[in-house]
N, C-alpha and C positions, 0 to 999 in steps of 0.2 A: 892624411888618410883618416875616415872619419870611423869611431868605431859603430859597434851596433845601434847601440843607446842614440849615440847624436842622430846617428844615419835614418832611425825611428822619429826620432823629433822633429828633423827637420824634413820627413818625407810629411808629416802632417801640417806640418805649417806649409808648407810648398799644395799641399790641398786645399790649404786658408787661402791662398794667395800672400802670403807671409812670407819675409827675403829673411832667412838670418845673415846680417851683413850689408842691407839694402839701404836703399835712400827715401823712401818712401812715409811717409807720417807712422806707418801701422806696420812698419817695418821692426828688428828686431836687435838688438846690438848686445852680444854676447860678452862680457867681461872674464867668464869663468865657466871655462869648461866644464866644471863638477856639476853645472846648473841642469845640464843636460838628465844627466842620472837620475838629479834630485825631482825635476820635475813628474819624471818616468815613474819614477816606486813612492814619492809621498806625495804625490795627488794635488788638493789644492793647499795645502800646509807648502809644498814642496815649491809651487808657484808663488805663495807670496812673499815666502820666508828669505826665497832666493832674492827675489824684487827688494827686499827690505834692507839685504844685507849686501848690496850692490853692486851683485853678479852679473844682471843686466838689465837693458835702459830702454826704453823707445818711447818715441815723441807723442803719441798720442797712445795713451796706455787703454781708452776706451774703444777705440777703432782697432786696437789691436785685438781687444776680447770678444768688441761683438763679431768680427770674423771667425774668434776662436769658438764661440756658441752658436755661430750659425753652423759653421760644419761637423759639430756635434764632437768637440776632440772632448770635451768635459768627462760625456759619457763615453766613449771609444778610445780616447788615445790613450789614455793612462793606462801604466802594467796593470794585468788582475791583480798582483798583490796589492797596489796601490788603493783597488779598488775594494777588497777585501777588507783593509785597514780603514778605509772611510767609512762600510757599514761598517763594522763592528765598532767607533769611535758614535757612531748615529746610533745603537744601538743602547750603548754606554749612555750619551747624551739624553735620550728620552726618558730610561730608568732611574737615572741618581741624576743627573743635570742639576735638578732645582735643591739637589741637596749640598753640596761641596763647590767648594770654592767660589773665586771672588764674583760679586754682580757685576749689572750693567752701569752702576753708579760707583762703583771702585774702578772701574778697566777704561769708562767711554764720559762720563760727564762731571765729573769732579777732576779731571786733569783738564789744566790750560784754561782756566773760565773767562782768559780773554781772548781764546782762540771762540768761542761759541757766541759772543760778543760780536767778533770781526766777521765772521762768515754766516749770522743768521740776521745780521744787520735788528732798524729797532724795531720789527714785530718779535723779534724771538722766536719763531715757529723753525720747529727742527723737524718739521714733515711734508710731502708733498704739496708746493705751491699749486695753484689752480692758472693756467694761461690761456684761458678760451680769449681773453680781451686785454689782458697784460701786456706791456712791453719791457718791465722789467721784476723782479725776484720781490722789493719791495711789494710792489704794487699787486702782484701775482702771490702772494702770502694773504695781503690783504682783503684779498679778492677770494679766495679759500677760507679763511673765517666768517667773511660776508656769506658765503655762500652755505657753509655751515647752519650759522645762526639761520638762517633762511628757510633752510629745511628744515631746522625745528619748529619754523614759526613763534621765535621768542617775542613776546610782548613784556610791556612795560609792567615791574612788577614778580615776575616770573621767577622762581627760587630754579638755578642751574647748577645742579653737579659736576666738574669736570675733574673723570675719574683718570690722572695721571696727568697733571695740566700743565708738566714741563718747563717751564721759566714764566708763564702767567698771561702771554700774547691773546690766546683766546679768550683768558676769562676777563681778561683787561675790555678787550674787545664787544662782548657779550656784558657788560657792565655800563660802558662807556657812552656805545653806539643802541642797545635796546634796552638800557633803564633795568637790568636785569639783578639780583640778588646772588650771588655767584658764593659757591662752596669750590675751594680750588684744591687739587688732593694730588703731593708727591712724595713719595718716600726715599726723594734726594735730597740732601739738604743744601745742598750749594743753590738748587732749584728751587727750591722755596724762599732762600735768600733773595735772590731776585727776583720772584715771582711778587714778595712781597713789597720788594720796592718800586718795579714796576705800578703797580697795583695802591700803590696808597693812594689816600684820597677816595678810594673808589668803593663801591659796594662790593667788594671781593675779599672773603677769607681763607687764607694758604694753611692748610695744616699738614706740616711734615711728618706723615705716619701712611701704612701700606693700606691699601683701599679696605682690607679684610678686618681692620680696627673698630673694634668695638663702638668705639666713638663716634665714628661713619654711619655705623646703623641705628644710633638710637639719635639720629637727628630725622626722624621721619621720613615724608617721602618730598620730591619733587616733583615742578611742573615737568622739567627737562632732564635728561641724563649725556652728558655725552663723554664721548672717549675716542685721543686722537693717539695713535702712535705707543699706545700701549699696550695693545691685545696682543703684539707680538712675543711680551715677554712672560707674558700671566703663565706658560708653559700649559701644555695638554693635560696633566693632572689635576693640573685646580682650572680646569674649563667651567664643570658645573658648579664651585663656589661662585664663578664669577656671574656665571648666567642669573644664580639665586639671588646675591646682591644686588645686581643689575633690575631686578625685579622686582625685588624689596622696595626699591629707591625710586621707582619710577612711579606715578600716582597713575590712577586708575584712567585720567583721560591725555596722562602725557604723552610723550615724543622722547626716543633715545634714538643717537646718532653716534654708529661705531666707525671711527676709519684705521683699515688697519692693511696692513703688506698681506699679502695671497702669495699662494701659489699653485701651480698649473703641470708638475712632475710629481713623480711618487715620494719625492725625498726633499725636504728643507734642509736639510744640514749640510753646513756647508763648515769646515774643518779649521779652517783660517780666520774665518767670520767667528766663531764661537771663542777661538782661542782671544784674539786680539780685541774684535771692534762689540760683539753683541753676545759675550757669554750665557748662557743656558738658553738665547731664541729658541721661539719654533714659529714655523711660521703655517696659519692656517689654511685648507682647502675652504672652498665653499661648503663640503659635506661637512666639517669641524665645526664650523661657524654657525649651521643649522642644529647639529647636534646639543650644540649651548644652548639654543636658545626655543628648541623645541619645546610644546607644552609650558613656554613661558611667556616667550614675546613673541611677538605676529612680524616678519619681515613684510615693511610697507616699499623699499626700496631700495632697489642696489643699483648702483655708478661705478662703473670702471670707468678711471682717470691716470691709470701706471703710466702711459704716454709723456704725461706731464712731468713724471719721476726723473726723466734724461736731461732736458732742461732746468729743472730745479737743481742737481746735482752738479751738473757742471758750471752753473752762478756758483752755487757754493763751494767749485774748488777753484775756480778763478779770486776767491775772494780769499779761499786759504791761502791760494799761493804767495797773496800779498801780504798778508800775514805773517807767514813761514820765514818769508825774505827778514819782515823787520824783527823778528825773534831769534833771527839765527844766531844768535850769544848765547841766549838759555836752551833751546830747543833741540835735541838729540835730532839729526841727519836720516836715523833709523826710524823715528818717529813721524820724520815729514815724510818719510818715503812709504810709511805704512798709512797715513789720511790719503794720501792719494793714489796707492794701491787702491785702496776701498772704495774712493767718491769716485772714480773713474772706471771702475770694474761695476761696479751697482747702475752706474748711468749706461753702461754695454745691456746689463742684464733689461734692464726698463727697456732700452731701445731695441730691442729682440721681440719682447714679448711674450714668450712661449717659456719662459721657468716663473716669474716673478709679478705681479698684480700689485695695485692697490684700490682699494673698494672703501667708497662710502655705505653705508647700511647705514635705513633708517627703520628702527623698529615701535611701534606701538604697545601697548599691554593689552588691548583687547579688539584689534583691529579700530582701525579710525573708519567712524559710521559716514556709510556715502563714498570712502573709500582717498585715501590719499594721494593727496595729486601733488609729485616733488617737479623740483625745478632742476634748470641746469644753468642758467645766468647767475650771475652772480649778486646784481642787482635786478631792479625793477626796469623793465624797459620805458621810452620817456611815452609818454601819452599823446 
């Protein structure tokens, strides 16, 4: 006999088309009854934390959520208290977030530096591949900094900032591939480690210090500016620091190119994401992203590509898996079972649509005269 709790849960999942008990991929296989309750009154803490601590299992963990966000149990099934607890945890998050406790360089990218190794293969890019012509994760990484550089129209020559440049794939690429003078800027240090050895040889200088460094602005301006994968963290307070810098740094007839996660609901926070995988995000509207850059930069161009976010995620957790397997001596159980909560729940979100984005923006400093005409190939087409 099922009590209230379960007999709510599984009345919603049975909405999803969801078996608890079933044989199905996106089916649901309960270990522990307590899961039920937890799911009920703590929200998405209560969902991954159970998944983590291995209450219960199912085969494809992304076919399960995008059913669970198609039928909208995110916002509906959870108790109000549940819900009440998540805003006022979002409320918390906005106001002090940027102040206490650890970053996203203590919690997500100085653990395991040969986990980020095996799963982002050798470009190094820890951001949405581009697969308009790809056939694999490689070559679709590759085809995303091509496509980049592109829409800046970097020439041979050309001084490029890249403001949080991650393990060094772009600026290597941007160096390499257009003759480019590359400033590379992470306030990780495991990332700049390897940014820097990636990168030798090459016209690329890695300085591990936070974009807002003194030292950053009194290196003048550049042709280029770009920024991949970090606007997400910069948080909503220091929005207009960034837009100022950003503008600072850009010369009067350059090209900036932001790519950065959106989103498309009244609320980014998400409970589980903040505690484990991307402490203090926030993740921007388009009205946020205009607001930075109002009365500073002229938006020449925005690309929705989130599409691409599902396939790139699940390359990268097919490559964790293999990973997880040959680690499984040093590598805590709880720990594999929370990268694949995440890489598999973010590739549901991408394949949905309607919570989650991600957008190229390419912005000018004083509108491009005649008016800017961006691309979406990746290369040139042949002649």
């Amino acid at each position: 006999m099922f009590n209230g709790t379960e007999s709510a849960v599984r009345r919603q999942f049975e909405a999803a088309d969801i078996r608890v008990g079933g044989n199905r991929p996106w089916d649901i296989t309960v270990h522990d009854r307590r899961f039920f309750r937890r799911l009920i009154y703590s929200g998405s803490i209560g969902a991954g934390e159970s998944y983590m601590d291995g209450w219960w299992d199912c085969p494809r963990i992304d076919q399960l959520a995008e059913r669970l966000l198609r039928a909208g149990f995110l916002d509906e099934g959870a108790h109000p208290i549940a819900r009440l607890v998540d805003a006022v945890r979002a409320s918390w998050h906005h106001l002090f977030g940027k102040r206490f406790g650890p970053g996203v360089a203590d919690m997500h990218y100085n653990q395991f530096p040969s986990l980020f190794e095996a799963m982002l293969g050798p470009t190094m890019n820890y951001s949405c591949a581009y697969w308009r012509a790809a056939s694999d994760l490689d070559g679709a990484q590759t085809d995303k900094m091509e496509l980049i550089c592109r829409k800046l129209e970097l020439q041979r020559g050309d001084r490029l900032i890249d403001i949080g440049c991650g393990w060094g794939g772009l600026a290597l690429h941007a160096a390499k591939q257009f003759g480019c003078d590359v400033v590379a800027v992470t306030n990780t240090s495991e990332q700049a480690q390897v940014a820097r050895e990636l990168c030798q040889g090459h016209s690329v200088t890695v300085h591990c210090c936070d974009y807002r460094d003194p030292k950053i602005l009194k290196m003048g301006t550049f042709d280029k500016v770009v920024s991949v994968g970090m606007f997400e963290h910069v948080g909503r307070r220091h929005y207009a620091r960034f837009g100022t810098i950003c503008e600072h740094l850009l010369s009067d007839s350059g090209l900036m190119l932001l790519q950065t996660f959106g989103r498309s609901v009244n609320t980014s926070y998400d409970a589980w994401t903040d505690r484990y995988i991307f402490p203090k995000s926030y993740l921007p509207t388009l009205c946020d992203i205009g607001r930075v850059f109002r009365s500073r930069l002229v938006v020449e161009d925005l690309h929705n590509f989130g599409a691409d976010y599902d396939r790139t995620l699940l390359a990268w957790h097919e490559r964790f898996e293999r990973w997880a397997q040959g680690h499984a001596d040093v590598c805590p159980e709880r720990f594999v079972r929370m990268w694949r909560y995440y890489l598999l729940t973010y590739a549901a979100c991408f394949r949905v649509r309607n919570r989650i984005q991600l957008w190229q923006i390419v912005l000018s400093k004083n509108g491009v005269p005649g008016g800017y005409r961006s691309i979406r190939e990746p290369r040139s087409s042949p002649s």
